[in-house]
Backbone as XML, in Angstrom:
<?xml version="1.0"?>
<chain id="A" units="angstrom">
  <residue number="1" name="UNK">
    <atom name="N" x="0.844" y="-1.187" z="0.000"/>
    <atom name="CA" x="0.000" y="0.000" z="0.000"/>
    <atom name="C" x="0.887" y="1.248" z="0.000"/>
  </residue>
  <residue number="2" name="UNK">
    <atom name="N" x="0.725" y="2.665" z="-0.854"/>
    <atom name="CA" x="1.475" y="3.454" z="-0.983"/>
    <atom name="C" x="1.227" y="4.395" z="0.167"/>
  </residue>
  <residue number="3" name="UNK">
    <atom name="N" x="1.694" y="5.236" z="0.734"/>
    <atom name="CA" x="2.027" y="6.087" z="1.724"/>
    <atom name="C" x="1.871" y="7.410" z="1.612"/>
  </residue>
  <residue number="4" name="UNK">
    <atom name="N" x="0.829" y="8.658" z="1.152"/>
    <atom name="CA" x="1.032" y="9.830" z="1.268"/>
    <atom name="C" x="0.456" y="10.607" z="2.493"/>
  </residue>
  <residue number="5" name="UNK">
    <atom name="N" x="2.035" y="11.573" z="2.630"/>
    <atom name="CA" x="1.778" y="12.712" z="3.680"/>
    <atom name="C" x="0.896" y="13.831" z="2.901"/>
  </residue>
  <residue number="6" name="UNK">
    <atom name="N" x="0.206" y="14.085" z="3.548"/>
    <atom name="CA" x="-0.506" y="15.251" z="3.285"/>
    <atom name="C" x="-0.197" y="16.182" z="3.899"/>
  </residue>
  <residue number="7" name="UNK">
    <atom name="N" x="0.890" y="17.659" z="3.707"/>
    <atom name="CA" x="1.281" y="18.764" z="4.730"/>
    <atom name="C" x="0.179" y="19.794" z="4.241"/>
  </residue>
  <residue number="8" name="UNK">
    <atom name="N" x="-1.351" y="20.053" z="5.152"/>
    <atom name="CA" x="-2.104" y="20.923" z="4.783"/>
    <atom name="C" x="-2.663" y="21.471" z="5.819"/>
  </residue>
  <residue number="9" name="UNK">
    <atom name="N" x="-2.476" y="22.591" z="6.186"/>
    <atom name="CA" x="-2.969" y="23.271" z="7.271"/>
    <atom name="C" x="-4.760" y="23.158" z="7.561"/>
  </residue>
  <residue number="10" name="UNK">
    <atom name="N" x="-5.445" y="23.104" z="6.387"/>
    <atom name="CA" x="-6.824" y="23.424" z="6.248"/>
    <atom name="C" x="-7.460" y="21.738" z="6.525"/>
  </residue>
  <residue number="11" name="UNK">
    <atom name="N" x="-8.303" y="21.652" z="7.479"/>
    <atom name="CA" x="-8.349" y="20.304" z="8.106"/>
    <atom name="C" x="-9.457" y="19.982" z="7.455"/>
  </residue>
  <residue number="12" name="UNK">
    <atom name="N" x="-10.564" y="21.010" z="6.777"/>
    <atom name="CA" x="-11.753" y="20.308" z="6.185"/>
    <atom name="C" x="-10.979" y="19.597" z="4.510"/>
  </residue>
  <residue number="13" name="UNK">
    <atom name="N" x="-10.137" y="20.639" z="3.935"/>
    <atom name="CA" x="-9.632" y="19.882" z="3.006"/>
    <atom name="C" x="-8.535" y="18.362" z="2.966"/>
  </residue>
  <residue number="14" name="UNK">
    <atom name="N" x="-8.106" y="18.279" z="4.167"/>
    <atom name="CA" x="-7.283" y="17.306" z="4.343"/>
    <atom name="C" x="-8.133" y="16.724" z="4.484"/>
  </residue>
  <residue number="15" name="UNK">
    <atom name="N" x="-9.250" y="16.291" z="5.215"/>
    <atom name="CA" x="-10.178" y="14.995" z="5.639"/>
    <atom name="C" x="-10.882" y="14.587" z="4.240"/>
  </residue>
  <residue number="16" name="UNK">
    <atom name="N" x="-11.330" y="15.577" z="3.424"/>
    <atom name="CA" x="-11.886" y="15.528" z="2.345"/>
    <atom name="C" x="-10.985" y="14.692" z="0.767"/>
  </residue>
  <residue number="17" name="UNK">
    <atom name="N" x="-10.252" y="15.111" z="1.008"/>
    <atom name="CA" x="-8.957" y="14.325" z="0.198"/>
    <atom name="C" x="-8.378" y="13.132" z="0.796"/>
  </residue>
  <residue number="18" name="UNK">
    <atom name="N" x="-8.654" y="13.284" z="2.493"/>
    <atom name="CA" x="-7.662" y="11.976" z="2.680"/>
    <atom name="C" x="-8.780" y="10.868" z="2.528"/>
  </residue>
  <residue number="19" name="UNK">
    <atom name="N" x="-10.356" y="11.211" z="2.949"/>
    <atom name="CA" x="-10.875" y="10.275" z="2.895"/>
    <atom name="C" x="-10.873" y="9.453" z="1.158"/>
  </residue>
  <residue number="20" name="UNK">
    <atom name="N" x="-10.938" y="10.091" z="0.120"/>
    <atom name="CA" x="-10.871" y="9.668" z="-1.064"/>
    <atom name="C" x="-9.508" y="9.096" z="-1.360"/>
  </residue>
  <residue number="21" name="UNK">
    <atom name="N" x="-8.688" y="9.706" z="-0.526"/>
    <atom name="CA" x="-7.127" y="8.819" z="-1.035"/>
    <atom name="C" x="-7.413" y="7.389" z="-0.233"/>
  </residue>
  <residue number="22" name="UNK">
    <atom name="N" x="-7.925" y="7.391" z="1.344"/>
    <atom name="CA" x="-7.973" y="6.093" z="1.798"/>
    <atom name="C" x="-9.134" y="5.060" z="0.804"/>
  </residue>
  <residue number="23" name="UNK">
    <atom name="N" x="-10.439" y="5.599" z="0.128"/>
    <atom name="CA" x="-10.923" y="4.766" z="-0.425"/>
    <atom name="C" x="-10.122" y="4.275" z="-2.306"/>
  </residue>
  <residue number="24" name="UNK">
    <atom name="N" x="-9.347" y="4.691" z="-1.999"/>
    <atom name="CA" x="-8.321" y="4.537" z="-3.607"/>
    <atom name="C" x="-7.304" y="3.545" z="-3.086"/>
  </residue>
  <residue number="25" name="UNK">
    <atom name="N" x="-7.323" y="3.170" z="-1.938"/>
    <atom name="CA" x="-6.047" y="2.048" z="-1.443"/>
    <atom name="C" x="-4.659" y="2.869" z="-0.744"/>
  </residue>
  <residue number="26" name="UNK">
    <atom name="N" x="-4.696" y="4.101" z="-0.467"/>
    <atom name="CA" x="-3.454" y="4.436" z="-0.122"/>
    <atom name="C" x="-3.559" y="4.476" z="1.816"/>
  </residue>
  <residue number="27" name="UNK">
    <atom name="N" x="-2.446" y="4.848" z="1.941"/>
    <atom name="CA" x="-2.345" y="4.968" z="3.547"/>
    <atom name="C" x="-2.499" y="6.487" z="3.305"/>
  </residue>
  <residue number="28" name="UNK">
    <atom name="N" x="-3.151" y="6.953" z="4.399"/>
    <atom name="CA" x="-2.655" y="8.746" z="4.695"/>
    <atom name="C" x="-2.052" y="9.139" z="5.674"/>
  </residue>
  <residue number="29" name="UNK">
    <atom name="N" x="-1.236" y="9.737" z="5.661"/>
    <atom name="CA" x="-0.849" y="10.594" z="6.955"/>
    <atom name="C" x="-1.086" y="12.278" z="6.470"/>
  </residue>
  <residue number="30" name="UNK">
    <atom name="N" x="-1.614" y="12.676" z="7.746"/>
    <atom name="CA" x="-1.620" y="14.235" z="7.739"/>
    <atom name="C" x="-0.935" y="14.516" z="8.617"/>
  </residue>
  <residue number="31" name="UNK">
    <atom name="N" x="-0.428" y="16.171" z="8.249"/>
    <atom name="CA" x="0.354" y="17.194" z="9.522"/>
    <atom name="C" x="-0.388" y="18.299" z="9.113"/>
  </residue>
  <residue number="32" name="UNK">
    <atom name="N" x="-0.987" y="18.885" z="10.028"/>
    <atom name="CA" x="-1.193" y="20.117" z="9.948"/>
    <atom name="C" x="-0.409" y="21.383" z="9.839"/>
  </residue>
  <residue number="33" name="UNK">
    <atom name="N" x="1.017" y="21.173" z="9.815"/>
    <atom name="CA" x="1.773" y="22.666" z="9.797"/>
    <atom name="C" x="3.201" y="21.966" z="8.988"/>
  </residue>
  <residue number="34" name="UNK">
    <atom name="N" x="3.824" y="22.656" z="8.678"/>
    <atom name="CA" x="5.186" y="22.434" z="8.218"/>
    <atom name="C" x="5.833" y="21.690" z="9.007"/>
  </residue>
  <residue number="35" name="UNK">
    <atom name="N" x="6.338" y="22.426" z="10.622"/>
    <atom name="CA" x="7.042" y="21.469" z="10.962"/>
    <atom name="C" x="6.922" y="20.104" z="11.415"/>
  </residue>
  <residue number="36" name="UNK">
    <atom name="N" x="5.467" y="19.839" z="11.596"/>
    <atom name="CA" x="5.281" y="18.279" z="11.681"/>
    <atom name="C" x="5.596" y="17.494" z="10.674"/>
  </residue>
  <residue number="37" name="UNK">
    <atom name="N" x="5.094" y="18.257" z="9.366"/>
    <atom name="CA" x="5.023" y="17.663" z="8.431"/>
    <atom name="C" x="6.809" y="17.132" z="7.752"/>
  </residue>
  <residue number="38" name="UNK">
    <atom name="N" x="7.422" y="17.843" z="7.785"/>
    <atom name="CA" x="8.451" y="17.615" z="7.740"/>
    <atom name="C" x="9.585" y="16.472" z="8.453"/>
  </residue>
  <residue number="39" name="UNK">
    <atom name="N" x="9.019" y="16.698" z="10.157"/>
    <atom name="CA" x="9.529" y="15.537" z="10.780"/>
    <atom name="C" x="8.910" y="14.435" z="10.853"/>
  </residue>
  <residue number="40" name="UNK">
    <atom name="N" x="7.832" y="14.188" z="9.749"/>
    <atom name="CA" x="6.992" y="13.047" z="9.731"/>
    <atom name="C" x="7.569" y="12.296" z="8.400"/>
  </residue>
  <residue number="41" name="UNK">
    <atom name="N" x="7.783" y="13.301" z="7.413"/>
    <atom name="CA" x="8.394" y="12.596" z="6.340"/>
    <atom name="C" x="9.692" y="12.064" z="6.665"/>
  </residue>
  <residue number="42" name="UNK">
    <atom name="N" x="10.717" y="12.629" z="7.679"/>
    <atom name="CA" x="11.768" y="12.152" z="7.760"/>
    <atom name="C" x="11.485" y="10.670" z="8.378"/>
  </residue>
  <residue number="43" name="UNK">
    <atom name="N" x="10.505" y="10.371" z="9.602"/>
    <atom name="CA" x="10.346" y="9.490" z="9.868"/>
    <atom name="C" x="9.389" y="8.244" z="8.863"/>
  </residue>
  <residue number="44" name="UNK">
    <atom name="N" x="8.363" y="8.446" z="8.329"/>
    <atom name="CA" x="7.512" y="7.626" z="7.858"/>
    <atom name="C" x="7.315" y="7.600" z="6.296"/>
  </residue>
  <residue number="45" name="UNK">
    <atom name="N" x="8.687" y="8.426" z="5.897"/>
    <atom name="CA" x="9.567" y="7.773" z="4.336"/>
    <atom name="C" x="7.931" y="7.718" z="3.424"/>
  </residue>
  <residue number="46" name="UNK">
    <atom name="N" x="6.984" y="8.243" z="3.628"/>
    <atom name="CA" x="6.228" y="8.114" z="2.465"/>
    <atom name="C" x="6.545" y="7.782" z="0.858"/>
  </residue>
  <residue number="47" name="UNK">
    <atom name="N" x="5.630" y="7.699" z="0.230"/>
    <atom name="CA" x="5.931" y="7.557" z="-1.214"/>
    <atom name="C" x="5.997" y="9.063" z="-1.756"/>
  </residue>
  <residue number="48" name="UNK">
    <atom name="N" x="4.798" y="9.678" z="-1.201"/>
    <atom name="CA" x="4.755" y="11.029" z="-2.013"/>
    <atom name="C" x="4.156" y="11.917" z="-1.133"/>
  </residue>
  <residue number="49" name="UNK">
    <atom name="N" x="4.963" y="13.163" z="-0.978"/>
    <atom name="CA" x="3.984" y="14.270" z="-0.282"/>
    <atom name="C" x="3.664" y="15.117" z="-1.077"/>
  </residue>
  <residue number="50" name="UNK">
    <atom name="N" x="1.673" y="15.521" z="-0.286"/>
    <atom name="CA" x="1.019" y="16.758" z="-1.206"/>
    <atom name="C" x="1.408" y="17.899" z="0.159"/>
  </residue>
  <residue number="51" name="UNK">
    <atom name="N" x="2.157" y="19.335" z="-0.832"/>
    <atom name="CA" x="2.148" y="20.058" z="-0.189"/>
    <atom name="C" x="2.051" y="21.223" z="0.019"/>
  </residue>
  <residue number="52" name="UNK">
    <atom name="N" x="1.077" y="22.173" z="0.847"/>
    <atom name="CA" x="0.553" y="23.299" z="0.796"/>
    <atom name="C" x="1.806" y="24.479" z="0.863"/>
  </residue>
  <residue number="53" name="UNK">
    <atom name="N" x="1.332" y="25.545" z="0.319"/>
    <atom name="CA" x="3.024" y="26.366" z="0.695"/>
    <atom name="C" x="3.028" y="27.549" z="1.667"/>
  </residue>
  <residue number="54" name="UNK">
    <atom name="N" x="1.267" y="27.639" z="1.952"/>
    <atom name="CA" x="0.971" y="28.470" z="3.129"/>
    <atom name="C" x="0.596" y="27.903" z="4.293"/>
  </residue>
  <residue number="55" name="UNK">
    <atom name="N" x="2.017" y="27.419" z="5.369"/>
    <atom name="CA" x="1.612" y="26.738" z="6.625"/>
    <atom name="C" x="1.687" y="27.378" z="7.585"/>
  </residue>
  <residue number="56" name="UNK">
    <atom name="N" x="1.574" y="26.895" z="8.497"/>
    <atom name="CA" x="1.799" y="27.484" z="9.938"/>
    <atom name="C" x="3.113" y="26.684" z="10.696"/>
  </residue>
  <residue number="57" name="UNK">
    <atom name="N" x="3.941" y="27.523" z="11.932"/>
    <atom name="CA" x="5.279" y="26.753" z="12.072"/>
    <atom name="C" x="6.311" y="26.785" z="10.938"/>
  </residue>
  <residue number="58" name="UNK">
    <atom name="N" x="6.320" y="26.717" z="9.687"/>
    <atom name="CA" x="7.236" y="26.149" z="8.524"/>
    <atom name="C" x="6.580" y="26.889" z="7.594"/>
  </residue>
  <residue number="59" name="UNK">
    <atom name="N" x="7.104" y="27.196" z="6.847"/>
    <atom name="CA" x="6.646" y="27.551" z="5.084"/>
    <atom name="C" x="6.294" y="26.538" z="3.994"/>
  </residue>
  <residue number="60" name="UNK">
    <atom name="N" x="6.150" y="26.820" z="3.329"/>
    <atom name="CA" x="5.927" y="24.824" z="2.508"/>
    <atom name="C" x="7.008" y="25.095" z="1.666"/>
  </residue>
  <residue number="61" name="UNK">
    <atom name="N" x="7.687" y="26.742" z="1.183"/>
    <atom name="CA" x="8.974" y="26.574" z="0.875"/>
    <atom name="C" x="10.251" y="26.017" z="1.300"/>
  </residue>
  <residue number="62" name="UNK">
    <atom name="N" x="10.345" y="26.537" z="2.522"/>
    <atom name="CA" x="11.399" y="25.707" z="3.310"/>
    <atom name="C" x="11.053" y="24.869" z="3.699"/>
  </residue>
  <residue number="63" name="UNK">
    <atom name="N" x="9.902" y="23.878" z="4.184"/>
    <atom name="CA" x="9.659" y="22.430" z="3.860"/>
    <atom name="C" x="10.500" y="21.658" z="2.753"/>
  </residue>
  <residue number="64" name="UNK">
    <atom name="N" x="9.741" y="22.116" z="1.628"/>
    <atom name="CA" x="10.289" y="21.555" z="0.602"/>
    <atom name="C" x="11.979" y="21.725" z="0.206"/>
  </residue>
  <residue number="65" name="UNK">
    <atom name="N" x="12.566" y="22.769" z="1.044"/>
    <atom name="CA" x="13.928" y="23.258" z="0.618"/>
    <atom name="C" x="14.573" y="22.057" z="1.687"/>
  </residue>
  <residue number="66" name="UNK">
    <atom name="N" x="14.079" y="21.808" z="2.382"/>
    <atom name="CA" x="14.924" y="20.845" z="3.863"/>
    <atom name="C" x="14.734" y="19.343" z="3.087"/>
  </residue>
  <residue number="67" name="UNK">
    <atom name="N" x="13.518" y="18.931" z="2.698"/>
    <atom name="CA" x="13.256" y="17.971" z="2.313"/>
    <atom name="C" x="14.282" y="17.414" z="1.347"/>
  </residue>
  <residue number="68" name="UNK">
    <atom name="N" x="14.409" y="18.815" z="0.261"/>
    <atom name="CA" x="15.061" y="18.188" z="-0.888"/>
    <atom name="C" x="16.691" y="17.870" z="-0.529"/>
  </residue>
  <residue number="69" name="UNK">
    <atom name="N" x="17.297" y="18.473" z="0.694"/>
    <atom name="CA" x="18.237" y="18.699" z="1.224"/>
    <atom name="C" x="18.892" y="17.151" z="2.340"/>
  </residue>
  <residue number="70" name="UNK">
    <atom name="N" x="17.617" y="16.817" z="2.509"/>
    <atom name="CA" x="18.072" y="15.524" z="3.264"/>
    <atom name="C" x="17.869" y="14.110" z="2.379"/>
  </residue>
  <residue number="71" name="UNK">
    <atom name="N" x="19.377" y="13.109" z="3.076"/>
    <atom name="CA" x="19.484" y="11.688" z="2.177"/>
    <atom name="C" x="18.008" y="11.060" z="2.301"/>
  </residue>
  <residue number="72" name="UNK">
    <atom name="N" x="17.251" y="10.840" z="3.624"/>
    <atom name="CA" x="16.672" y="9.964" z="3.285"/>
    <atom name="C" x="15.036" y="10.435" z="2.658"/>
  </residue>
  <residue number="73" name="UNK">
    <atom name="N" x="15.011" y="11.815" z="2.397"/>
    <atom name="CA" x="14.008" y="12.649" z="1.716"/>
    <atom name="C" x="13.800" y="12.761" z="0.735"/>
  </residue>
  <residue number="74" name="UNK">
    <atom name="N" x="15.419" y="13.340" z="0.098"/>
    <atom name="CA" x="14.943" y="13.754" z="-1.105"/>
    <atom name="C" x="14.866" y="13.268" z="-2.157"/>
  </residue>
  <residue number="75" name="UNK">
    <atom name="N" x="14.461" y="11.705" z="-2.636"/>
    <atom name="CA" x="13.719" y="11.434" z="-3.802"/>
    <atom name="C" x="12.147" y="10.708" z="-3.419"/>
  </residue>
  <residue number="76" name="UNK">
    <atom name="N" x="11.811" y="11.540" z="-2.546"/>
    <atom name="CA" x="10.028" y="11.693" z="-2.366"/>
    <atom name="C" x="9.162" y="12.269" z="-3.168"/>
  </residue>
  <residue number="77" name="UNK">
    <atom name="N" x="8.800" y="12.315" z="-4.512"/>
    <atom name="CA" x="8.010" y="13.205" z="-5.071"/>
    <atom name="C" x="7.312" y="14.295" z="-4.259"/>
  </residue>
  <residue number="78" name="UNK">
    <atom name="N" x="7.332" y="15.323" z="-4.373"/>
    <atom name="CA" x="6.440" y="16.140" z="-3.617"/>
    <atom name="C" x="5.569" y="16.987" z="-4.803"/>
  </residue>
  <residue number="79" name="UNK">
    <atom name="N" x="4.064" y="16.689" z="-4.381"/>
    <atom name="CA" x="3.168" y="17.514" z="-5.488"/>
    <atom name="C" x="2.534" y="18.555" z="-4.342"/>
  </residue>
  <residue number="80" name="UNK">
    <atom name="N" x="3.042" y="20.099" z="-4.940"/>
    <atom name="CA" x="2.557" y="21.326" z="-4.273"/>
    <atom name="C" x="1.234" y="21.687" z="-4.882"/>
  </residue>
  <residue number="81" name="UNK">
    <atom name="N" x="0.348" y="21.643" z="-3.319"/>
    <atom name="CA" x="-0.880" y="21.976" z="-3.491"/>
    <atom name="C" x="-1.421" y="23.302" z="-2.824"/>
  </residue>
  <residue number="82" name="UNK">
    <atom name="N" x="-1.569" y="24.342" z="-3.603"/>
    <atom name="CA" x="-1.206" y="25.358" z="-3.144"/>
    <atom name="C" x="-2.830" y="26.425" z="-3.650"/>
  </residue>
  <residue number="83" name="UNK">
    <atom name="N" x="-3.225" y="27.850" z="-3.249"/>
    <atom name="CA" x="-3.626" y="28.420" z="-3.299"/>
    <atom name="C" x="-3.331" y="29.772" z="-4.232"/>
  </residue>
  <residue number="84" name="UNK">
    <atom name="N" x="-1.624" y="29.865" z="-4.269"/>
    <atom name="CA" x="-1.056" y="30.530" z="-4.840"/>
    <atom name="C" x="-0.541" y="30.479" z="-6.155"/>
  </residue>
  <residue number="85" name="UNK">
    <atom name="N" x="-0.939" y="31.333" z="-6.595"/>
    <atom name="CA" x="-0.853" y="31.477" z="-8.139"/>
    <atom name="C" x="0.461" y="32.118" z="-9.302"/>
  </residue>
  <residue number="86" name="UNK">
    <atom name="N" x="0.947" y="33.041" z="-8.450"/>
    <atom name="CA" x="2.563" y="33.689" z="-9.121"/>
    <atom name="C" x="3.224" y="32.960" z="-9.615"/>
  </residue>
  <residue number="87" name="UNK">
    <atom name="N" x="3.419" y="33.043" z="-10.692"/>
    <atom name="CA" x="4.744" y="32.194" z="-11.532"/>
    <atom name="C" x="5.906" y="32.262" z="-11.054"/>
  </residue>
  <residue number="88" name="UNK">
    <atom name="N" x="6.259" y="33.521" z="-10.223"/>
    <atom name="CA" x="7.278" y="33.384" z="-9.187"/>
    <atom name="C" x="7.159" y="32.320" z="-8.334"/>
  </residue>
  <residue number="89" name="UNK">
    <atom name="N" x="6.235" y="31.819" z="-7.533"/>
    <atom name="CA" x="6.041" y="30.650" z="-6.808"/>
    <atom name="C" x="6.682" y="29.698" z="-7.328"/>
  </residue>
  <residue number="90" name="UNK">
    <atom name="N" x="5.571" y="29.304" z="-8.540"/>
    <atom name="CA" x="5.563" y="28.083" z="-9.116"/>
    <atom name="C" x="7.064" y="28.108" z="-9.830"/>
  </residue>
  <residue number="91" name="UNK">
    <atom name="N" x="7.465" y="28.817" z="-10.212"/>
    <atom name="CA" x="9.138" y="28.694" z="-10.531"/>
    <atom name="C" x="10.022" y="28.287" z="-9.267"/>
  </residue>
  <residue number="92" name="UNK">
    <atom name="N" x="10.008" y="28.824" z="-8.264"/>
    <atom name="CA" x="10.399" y="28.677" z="-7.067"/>
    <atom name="C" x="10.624" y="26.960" z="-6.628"/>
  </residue>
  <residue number="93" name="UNK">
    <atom name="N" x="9.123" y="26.940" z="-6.801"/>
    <atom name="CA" x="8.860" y="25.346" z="-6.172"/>
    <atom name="C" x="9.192" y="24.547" z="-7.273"/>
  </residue>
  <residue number="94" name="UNK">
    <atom name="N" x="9.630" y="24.902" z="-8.738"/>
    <atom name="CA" x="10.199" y="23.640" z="-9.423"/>
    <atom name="C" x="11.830" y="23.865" z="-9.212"/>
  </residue>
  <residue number="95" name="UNK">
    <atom name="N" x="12.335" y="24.735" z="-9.495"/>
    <atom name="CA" x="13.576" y="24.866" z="-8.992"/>
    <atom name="C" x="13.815" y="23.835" z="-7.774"/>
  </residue>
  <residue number="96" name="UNK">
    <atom name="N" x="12.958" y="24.414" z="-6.486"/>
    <atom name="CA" x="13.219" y="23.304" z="-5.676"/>
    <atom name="C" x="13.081" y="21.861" z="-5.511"/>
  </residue>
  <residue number="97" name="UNK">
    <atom name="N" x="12.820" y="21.710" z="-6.713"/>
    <atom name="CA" x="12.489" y="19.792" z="-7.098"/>
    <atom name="C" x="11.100" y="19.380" z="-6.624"/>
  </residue>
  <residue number="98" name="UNK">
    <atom name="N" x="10.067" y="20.344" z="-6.864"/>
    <atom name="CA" x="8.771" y="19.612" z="-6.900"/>
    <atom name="C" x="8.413" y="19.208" z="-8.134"/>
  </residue>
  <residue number="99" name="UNK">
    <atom name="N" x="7.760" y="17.841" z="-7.753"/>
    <atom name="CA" x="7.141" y="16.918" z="-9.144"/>
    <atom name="C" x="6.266" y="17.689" z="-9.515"/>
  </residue>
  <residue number="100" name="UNK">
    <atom name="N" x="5.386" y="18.338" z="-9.041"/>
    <atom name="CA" x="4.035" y="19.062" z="-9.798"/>
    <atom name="C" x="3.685" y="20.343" z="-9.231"/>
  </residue>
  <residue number="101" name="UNK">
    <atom name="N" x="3.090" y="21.197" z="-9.580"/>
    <atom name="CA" x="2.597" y="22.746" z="-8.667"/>
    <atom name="C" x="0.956" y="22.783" z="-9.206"/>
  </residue>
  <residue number="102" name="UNK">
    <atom name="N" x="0.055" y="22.284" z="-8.199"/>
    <atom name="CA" x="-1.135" y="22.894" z="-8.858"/>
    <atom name="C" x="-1.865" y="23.639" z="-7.924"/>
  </residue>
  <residue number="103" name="UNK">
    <atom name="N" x="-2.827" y="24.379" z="-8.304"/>
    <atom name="CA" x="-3.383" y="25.287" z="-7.930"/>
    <atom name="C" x="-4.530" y="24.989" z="-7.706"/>
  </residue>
  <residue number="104" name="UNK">
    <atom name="N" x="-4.956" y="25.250" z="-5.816"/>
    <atom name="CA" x="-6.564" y="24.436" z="-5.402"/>
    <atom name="C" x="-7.572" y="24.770" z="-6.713"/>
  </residue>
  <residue number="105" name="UNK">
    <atom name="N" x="-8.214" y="25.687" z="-6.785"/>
    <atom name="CA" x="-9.235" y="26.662" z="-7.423"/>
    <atom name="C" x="-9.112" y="25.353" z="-8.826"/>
  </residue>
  <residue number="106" name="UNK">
    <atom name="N" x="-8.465" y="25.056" z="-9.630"/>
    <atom name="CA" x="-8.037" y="25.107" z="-10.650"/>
    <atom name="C" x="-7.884" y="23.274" z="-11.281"/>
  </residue>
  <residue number="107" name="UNK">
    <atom name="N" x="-7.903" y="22.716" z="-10.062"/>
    <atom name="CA" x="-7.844" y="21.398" z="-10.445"/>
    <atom name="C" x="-9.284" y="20.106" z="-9.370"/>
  </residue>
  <residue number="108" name="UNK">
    <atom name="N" x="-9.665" y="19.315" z="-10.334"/>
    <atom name="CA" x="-10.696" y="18.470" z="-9.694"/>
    <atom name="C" x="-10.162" y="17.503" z="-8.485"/>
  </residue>
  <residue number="109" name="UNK">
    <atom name="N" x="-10.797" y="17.136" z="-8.254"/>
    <atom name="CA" x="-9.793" y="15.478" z="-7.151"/>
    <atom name="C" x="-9.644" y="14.915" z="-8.035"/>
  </residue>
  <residue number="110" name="UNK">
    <atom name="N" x="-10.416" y="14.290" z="-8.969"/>
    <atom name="CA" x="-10.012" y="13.473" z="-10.127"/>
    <atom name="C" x="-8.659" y="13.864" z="-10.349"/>
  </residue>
  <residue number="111" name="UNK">
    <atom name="N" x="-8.576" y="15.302" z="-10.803"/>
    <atom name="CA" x="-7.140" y="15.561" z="-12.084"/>
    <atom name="C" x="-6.444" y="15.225" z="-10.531"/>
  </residue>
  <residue number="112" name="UNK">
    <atom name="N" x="-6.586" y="15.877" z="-9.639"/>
    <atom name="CA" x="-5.251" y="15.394" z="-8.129"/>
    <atom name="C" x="-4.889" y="14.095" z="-8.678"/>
  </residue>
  <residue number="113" name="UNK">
    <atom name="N" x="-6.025" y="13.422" z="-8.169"/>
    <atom name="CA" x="-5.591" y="11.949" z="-8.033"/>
    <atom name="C" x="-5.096" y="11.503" z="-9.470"/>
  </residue>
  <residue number="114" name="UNK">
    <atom name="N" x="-5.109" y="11.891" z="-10.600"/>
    <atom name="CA" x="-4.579" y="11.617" z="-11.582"/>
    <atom name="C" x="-2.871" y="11.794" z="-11.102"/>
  </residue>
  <residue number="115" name="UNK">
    <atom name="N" x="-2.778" y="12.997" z="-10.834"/>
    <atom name="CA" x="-1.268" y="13.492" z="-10.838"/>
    <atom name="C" x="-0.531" y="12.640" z="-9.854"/>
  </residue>
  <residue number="116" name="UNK">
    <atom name="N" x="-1.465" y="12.367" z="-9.033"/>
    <atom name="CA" x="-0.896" y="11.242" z="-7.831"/>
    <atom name="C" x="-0.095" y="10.406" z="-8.053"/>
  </residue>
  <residue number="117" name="UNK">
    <atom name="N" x="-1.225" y="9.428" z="-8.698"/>
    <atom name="CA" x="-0.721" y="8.354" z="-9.731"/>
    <atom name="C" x="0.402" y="8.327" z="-10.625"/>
  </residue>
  <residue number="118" name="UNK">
    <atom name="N" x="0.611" y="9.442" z="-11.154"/>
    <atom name="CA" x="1.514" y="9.455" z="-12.000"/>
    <atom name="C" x="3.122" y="9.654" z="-11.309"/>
  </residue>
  <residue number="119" name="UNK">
    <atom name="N" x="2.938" y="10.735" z="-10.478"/>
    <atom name="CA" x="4.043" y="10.729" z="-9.523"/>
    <atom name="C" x="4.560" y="9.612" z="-9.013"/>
  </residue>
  <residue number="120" name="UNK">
    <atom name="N" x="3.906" y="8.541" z="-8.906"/>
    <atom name="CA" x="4.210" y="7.539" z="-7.552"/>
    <atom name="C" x="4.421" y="6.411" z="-9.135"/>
  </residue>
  <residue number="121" name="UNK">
    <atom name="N" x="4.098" y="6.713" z="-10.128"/>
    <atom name="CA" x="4.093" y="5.390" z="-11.169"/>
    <atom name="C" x="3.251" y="4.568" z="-11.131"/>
  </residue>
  <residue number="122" name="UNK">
    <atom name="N" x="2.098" y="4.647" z="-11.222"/>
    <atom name="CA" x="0.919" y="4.002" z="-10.793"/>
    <atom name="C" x="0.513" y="3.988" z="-11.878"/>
  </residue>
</chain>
């Protein structure tokens, strides 16, 4: 069974996504803020984290900047799920080795869970 962290501050959207990721076969873990989320991936090596870039505690930039920075992290796909729209961002967060940048407003659960899949090789 595959393993995604979910780093999302907003708890109605995490339950809402995690419940559809648990009925798709995956495990979930959530953190509500950066820095959990971060010391959760170090510990529980997921397959793939979705991750918000407006947290609380942590940034989801420097999340993702630590992540990509540590051995046993950084070849975790991370797909940024974000609110924010600037191409400055989204340049930002591929530079920093995110697999995908999408934008809540802008994508279905379907297309998510599409991108999921694809990340993880599914």
């Amino acid at each position: 069974m595959k393993k995604i962290l979910f780093i999302e501050d907003e708890s109605v959207l995490q339950k809402a996504l995690g419940d559809i990721l648990k009925q798709k076969g995956y495990e979930m873990i959530s953190a509500l803020n950066g820095e959990i989320g971060f010391n959760l991936a170090k510990t529980e090596k997921p397959d793939l984290i979705l991750l918000d870039l407006v947290l609380p505690k942590m940034h989801g930039f420097e999340v993702l900047k630590k992540l990509k920075e540590e051995s046993e992290t950084k070849e975790i796909p991370v797909i940024v799920l974000t609110n924010l729209e600037r191409m400055e961002d989204v340049g930002q967060t591929v530079k920093l080795g995110a697999a995908a940048y999408l934008v809540k407003s802008q994508y279905t659960i379907e297309e998510v869970m599409e991108k999921i899949k694809k990340a993880i090789g599914e």
